[in-house]
C-alpha positions, 0 to 999 in steps of 0.5 A, spaced: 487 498 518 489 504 514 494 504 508 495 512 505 499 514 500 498 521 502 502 527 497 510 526 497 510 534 495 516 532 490 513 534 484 518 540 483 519 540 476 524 535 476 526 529 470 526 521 470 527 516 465 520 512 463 522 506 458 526 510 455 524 516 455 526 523 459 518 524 462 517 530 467 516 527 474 511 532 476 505 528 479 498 534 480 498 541 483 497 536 489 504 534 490 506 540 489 512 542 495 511 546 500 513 548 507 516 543 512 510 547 517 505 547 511 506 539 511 506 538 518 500 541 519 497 538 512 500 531 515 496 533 522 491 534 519 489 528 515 493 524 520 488 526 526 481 525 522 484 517 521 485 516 528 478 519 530 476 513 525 480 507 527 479 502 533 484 502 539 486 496 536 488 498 529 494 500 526 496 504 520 501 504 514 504 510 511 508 511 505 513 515 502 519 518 500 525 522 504 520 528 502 515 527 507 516 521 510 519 525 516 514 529 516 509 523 518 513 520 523 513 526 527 505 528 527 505 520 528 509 520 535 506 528 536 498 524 536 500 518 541 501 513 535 506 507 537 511 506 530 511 499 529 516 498 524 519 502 517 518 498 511 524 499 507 521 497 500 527 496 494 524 496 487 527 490 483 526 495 477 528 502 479 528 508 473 536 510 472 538 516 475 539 520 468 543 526 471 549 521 473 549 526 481 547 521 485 545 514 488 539 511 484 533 512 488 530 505 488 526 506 495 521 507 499 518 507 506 511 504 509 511 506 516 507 501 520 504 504 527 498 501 532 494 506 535 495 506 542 501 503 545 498 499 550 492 496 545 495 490 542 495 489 535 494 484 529 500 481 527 500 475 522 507 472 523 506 464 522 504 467 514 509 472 514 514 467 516 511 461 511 512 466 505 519 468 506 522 461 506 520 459 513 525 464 516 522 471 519 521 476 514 525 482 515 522 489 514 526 490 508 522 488 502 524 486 495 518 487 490 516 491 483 514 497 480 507 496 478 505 492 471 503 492 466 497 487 467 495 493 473 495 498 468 489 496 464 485 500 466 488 507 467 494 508 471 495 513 477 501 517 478 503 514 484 500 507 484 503 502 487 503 495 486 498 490 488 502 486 490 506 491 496 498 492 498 497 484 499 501 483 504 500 489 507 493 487 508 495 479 509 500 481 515 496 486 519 489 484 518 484 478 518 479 476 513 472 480 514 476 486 516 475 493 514 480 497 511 480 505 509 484 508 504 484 516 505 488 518 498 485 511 494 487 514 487 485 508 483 483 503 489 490 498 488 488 498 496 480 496 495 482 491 490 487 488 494 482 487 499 476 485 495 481 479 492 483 477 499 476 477 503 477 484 507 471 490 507 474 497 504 473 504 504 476 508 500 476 516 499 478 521 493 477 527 490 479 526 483 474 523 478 478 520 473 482 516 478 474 514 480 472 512 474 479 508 473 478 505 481 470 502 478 473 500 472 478 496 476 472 493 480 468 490 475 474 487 471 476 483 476 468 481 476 471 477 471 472 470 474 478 469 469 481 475 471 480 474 479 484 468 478 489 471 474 490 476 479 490 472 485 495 466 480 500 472 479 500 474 487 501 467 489 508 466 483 511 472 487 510 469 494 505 475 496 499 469 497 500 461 498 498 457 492 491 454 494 493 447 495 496 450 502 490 454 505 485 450 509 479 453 513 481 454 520 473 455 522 466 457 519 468 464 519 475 466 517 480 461 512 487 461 514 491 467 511 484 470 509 484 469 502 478 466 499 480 462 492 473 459 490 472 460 482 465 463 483 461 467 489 
């Protein structure tokens, strides 16, 4: 599986409100718009280099704004990809609009696209459906920003919660799986694997946001702090509370995630 939360290109110099403060929303140089033929071709680019990685039976999420999730699906389609499904995620806890103009922005978008249209792909239904009230979970998520408890050791820009990264994962992977994150920042993606018993592989230029993502690693070595973590997915229904999972088999635990107290 891949997740890549690749530049959004809307670091235009415009303003938000974070905790009661007006604060400049531009994000790096990297963010930084450019031309729709400078994203298409940058989208292409990336976009192919995963492709050339991932097996015909492996799927691929994308997030995004209006700024550039067009973008992506376009390239998407243009590389044979087979779009599955287009998250809508809807913060619980969106900043306000401070210019009073338009609609509050408390959404983003996650495409969810296979490889190859002719390959089935893994698609965790009976869990998606136990975790939503045994009714089929839609594909319009309500879930929070980021905590503060996922900010302990540095924030990110863009960092996305722990959480959405958990069900990604739980959804569309099996334990053991690999997982590659081309844009990791500050490796939400490899800490959400590493809780839920998959393997990852993440890439990033930045060294402070390196520094952040081992951080992030050796705290949840802590067993106390792992079992909080997985304590805090399982309250918000992201994971099933230990009492409910069982081994299907030698190899793999049913819904992939390992509660033990020690390795």
């Amino acid at each position: 599986m891949v997740f890549a939360d690749p530049p959004y290109f809307l670091s235009g110099g415009g303003i938000s409100c974070k905790s009661g403060q007006i604060v400049c929303v531009d994000k790096g140089e990297w963010d930084k718009p450019s031309t729709p033929e400078e994203m298409d071709a940058f989208n292409l680019r990336w976009l192919s280099a995963c492709r050339d990685h991932m097996k015909d039976n492996a799927t691929i999420w994308i997030s995004g704004t209006h700024h550039n999730i067009f973008s992506v699906q376009q390239q998407l389609l243009k590389l044979g990809f087979k779009i599955l499904n287009v998250i809508t995620w809807a913060k619980t806890n969106p900043p306000p609009n401070i210019s009073c103009r338009y609609f509050t922005y408390s959404t983003e978008f996650i495409i969810w696209a296979r490889k190859s249209p002719k390959v089935a792909h893994y698609y965790n239904y009976e869990l998606m459906k136990q975790l939503n009230g045994d009714k089929q979970m839609t594909d319009v998520w309500q879930l929070p920003s980021i905590g503060r408890w996922e900010k302990s050791c540095g924030k990110h820009p863009t960092q996305k919660p722990l959480g959405l990264l958990a069900r990604l994962i739980l959804a569309s992977t099996r334990p053991g799986a690999w997982i590659l994150d081309p844009f990791s920042g500050s490796a939400t993606t490899g800490i959400a694997a590493n809780l839920l018993g998959r393997r990852y592989l993440g890439l990033e230029l930045e060294d402070e946001f390196l520094f952040i993502s081992k951080a992030r690693r050796e705290e949840i070595e802590n067993s106390a702090i792992r079992s909080d973590y997985l304590e805090r997915l399982a309250k918000a229904k992201i994971i099933l509370p230990p009492e409910n999972l069982f081994v299907a088999d030698d190899t793999e635990v049913n819904y992939g995630v390992p509660w033990l107290q020690d390795n």
